[in-house]
C-alpha positions as CSV (number, residue, x, y, z in Angstrom):
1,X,-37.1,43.0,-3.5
2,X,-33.7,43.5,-5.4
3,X,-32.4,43.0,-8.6
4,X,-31.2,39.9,-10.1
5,X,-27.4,39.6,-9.9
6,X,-25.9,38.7,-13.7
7,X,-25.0,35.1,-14.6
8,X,-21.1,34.5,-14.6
9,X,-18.9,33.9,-17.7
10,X,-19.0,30.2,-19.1
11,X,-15.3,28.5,-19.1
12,X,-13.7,27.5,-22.1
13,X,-13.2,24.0,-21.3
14,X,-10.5,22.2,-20.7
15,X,-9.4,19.0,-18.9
16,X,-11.9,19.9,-16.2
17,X,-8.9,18.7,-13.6
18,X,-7.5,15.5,-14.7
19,X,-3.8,15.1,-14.2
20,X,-2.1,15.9,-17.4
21,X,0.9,13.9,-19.0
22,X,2.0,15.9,-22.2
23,X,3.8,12.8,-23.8
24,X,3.6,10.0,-22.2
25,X,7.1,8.8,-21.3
26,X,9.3,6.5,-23.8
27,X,11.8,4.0,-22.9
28,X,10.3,2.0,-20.0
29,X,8.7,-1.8,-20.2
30,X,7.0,-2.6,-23.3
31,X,4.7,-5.9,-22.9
32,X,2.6,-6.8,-26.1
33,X,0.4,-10.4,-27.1
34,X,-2.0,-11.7,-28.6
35,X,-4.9,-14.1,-27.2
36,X,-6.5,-16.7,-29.7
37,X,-9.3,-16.8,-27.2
38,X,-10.6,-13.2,-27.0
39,X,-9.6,-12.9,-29.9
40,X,-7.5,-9.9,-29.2
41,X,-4.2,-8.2,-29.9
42,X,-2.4,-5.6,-27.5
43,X,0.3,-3.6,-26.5
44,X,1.1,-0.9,-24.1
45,X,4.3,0.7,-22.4
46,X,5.2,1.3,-18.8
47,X,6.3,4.2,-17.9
48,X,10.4,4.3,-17.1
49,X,11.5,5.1,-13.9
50,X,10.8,3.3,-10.4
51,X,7.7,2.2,-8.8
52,X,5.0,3.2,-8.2
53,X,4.6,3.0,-12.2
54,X,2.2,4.4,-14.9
55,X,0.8,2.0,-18.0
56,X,-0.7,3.1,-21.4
57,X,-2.1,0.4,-23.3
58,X,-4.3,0.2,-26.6
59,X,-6.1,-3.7,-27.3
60,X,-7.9,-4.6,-31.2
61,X,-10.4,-6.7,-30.2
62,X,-11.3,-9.0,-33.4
63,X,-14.8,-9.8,-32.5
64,X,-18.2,-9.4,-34.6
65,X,-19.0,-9.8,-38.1
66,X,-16.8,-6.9,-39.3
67,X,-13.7,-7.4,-37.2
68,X,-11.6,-3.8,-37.4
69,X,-9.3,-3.4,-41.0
70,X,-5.8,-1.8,-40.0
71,X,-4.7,0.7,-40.0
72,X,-7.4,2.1,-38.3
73,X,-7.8,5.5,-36.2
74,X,-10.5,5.0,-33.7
75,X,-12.4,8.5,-32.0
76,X,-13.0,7.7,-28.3
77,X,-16.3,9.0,-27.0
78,X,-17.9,8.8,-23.2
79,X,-20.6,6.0,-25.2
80,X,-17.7,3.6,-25.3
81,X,-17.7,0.7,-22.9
82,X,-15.2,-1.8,-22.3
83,X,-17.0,-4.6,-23.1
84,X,-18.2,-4.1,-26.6
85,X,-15.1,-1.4,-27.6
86,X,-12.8,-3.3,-31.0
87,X,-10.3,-0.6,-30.2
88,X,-10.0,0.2,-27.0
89,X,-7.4,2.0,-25.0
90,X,-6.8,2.2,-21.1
91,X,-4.5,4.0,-18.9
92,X,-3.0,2.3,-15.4
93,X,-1.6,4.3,-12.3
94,X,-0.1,3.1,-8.9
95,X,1.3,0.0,-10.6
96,X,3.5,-1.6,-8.3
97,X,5.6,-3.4,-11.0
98,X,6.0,-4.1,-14.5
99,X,4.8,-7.6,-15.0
100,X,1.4,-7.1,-16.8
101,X,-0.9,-7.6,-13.8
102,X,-2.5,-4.4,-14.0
103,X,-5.6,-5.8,-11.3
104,X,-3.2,-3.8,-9.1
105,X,-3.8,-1.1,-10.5
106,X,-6.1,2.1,-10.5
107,X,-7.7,1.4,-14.1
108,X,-8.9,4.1,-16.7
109,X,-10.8,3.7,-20.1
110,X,-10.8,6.3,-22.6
111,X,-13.6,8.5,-23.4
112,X,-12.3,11.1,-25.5
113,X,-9.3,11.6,-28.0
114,X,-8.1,9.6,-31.1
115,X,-5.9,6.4,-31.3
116,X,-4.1,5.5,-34.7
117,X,-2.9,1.6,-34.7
118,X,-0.8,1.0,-38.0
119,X,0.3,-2.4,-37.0
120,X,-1.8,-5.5,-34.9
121,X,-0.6,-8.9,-35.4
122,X,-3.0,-11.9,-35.2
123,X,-1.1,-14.2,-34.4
124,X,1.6,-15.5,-31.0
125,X,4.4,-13.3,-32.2
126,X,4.3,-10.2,-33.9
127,X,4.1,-6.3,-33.4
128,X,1.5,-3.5,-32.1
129,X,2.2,-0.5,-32.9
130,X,-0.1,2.9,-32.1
131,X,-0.5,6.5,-31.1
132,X,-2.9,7.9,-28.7
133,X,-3.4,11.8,-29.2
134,X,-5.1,13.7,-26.8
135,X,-6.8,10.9,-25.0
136,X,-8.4,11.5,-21.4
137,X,-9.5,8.8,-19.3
138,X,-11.9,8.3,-16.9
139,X,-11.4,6.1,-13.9
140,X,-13.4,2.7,-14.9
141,X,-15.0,-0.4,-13.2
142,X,-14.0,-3.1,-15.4
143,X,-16.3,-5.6,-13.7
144,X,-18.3,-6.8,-16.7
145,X,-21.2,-6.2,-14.5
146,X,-21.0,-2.3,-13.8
147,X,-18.4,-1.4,-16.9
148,X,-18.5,2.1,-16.3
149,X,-16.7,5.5,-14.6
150,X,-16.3,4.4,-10.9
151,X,-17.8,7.0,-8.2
152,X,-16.4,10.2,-8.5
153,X,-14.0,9.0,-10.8
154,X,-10.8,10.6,-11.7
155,X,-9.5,11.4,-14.7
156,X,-6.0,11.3,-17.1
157,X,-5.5,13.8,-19.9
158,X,-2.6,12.1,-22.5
159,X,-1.9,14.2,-25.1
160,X,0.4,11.6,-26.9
161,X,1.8,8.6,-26.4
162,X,3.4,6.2,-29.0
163,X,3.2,2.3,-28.5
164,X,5.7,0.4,-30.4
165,X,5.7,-3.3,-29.2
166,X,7.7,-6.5,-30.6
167,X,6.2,-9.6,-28.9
């Protein structure tokens, strides 16, 4: 027989080949509310420019016993799930316009990176204000029945991204 060949040199990391948006753009649609029913306050910006548009969003859900104190900076991990996140943060390609239905959308939830929100108003008018640092998402089934990474999901590497919304 022959000799065993050597292993090969492990990678360093990296965003494992997610598209990669530095900052995420300023100056396009910002859309912000908050919803009595959820209870939940959000905000999130389009990108500028002309269709088909990107969306970053962040959402404080004020659910549970211990609803979240802000400010609060959240970690993301690839635990987190839609359905029981209290800070959450999602990232929307291919958006055809910048009217808030993002069910057009391909839909991304965030697995990794930080988010700082300073400012989440409960109540029908009022601010959201956040930064997302080094966030990547992963390509998500919403569905409350699967919430989870779609089928050789993609992936979205922010490495910031401010959201500064007056609703």
């Amino acid at each position: 027989g022959g000799t065993a060949g050597t292993g090969g040199t492990a990678g360093t990391g990296g965003t494992g080949g997610c598209r990669v948006i530095a900052t995420f753009p300023s100056g396009g649609t910002p859309h912000g509310f908050y919803d009595s029913s959820g209870p939940v306050t959000a905000g999130g910006l389009y990108a500028p420019g002309s269709a088909p548009f990107d969306h970053v969003a962040g959402e404080v859900w004020w659910i549970g016993t211990t609803p979240p104190t802000i400010p609060a900076t959240y970690t993301f991990s690839n635990t987190d799930k839609y359905s029981t996140c209290a800070l959450c943060a999602y990232f929307d390609s291919s958006c055809p316009d910048t009217t808030g239905n993002v069910s057009m959308c391909t839909g991304y939830f965030a697995q990794s990176g930080t988010m700082n929100v300073t400012a989440a108003t409960r109540a029908d008018a009022g601010t959201f204000t956040a930064t997302l640092t080094n966030v990547t998402f992963v390509e998500w089934d919403f569905s409350s029945s699967v919430d989870a990474p779609v089928p050789d999901a993609g992936c979205v590497t922010v490495g910031s991204a401010t959201i500064n919304v007056t609703f």
